[in-house]
Backbone bond lengths (Angstrom), bond angles and torsions (degrees), N, CA, C in turn:
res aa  C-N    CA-C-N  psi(-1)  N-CA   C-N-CA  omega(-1)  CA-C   N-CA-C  phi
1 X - - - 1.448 - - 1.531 110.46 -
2 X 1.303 109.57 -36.86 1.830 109.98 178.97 1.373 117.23 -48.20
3 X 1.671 95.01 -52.82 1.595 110.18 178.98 1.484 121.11 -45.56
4 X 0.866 86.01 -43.99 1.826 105.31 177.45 1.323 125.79 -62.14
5 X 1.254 89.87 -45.32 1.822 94.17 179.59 1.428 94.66 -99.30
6 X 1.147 154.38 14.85 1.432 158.58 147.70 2.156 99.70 -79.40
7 X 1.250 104.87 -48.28 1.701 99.22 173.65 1.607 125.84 -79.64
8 X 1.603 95.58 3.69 1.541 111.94 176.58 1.593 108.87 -96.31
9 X 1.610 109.87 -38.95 1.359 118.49 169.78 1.058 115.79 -52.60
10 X 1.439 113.87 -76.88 1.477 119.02 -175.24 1.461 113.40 -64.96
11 X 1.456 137.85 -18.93 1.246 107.67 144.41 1.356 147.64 -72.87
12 X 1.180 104.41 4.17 1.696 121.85 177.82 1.410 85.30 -99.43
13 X 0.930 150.64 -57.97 1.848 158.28 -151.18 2.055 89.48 -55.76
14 X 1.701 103.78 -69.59 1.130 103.43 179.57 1.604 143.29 -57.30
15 X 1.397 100.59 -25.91 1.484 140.62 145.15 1.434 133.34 -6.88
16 X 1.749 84.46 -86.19 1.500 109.05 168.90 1.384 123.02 -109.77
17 X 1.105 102.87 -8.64 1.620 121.00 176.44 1.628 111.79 75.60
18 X 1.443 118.12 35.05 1.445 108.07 172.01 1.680 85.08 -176.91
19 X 1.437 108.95 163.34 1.867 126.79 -139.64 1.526 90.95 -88.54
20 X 1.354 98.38 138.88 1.612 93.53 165.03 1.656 109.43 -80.75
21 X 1.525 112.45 170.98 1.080 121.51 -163.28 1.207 116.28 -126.77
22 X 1.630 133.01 -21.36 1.267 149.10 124.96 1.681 144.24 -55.98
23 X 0.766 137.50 117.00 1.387 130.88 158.73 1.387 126.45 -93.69
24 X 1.001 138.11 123.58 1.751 136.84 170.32 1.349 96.47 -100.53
25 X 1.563 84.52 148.47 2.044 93.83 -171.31 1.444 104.87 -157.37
26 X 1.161 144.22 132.82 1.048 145.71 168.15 1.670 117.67 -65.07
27 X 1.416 120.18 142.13 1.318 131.40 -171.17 1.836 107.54 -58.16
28 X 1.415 125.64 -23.88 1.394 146.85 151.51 1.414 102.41 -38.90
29 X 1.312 120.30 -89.09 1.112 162.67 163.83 1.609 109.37 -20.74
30 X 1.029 109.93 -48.73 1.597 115.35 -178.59 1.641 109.26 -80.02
31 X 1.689 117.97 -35.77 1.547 127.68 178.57 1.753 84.25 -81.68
32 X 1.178 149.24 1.72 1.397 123.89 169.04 1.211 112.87 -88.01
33 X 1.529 120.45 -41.55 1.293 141.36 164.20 1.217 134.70 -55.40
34 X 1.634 116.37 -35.32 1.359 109.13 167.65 1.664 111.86 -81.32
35 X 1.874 127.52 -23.82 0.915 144.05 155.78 1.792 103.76 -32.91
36 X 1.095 130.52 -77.45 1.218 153.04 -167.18 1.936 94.20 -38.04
37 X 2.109 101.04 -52.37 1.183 85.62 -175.64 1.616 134.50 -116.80
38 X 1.239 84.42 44.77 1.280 128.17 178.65 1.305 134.84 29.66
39 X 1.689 93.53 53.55 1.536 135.47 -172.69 1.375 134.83 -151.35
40 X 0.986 137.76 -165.62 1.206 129.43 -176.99 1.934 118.74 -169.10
41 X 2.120 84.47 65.59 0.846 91.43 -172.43 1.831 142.66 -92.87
42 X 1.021 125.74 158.40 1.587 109.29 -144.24 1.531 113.48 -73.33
43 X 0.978 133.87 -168.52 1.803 111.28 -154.39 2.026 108.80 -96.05
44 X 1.452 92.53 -9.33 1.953 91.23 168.99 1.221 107.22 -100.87
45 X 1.259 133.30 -17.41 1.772 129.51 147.00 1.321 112.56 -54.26
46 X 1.309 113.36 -58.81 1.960 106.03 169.50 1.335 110.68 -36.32
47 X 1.313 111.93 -62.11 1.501 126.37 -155.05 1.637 107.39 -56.39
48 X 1.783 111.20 -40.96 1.268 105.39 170.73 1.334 140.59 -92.61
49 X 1.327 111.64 -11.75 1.414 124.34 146.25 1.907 120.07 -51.05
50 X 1.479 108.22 -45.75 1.868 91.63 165.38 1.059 130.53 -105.89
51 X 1.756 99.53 15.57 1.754 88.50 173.69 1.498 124.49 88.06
52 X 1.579 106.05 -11.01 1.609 122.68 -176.33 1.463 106.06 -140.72
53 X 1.229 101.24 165.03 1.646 111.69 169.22 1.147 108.92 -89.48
54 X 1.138 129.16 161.96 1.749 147.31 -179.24 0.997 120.98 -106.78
55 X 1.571 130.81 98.43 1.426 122.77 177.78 1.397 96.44 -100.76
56 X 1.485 126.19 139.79 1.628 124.19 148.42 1.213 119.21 -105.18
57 X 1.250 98.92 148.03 1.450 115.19 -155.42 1.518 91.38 -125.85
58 X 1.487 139.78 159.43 1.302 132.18 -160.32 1.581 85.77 -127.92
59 X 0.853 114.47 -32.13 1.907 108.26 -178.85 1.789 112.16 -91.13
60 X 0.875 100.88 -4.25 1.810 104.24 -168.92 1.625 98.12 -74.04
61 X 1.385 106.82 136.23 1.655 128.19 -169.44 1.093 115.47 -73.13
62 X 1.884 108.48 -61.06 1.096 147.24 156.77 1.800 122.08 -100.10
63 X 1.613 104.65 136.44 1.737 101.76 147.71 1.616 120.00 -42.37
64 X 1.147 90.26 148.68 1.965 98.81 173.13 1.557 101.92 -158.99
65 X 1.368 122.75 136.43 1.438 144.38 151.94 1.215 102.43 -69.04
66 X 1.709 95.65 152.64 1.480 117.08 155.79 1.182 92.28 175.52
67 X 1.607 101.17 167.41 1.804 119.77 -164.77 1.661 97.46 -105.72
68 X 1.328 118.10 125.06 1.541 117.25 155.24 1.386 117.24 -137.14
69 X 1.926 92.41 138.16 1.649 87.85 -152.21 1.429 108.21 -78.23
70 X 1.838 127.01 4.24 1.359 127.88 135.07 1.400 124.13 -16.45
71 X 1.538 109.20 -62.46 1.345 113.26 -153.99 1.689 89.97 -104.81
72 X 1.437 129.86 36.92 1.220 109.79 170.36 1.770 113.38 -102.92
73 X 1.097 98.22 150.71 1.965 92.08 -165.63 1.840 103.74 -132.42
74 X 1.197 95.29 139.40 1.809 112.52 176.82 1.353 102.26 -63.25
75 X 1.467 104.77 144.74 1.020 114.47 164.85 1.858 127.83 -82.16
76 X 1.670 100.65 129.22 1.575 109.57 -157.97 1.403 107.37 -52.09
């Protein structure tokens, strides 16, 4: 699942030419991923480990990036 949403990044990265800032992920999708990293970590530890925020979405097929300048945050 990392891989994936790492080949979703960087094709949006190359795309538009600057990082997305969101991730959408399905509730599936999110127990594959924290599985993967073999923890179960709480959702602003997620958030800073990829660099994006985490929305779940219960119908979403696939993960998908995108930038919203909502979810954009200063650096601490």
């Amino acid at each position: 699942m990392l891989s994936f949403i790492y080949q979703v990044w960087r094709g949006y990265q190359q795309t538009h030419h600057f990082r997305p800032n969101v991730l959408y992920i399905s509730d599936t999708h999110l127990a594959v991923l924290r599985a993967e990293l073999d923890t179960h970590p709480n959702p602003d530890k997620l958030r800073r480990y990829l660099g994006m925020e985490v929305i779940v979405r219960s119908r979403l097929l696939h993960p998908k990036v995108c930038w919203l300048q909502s979810a954009a945050r200063k650096a601490s």
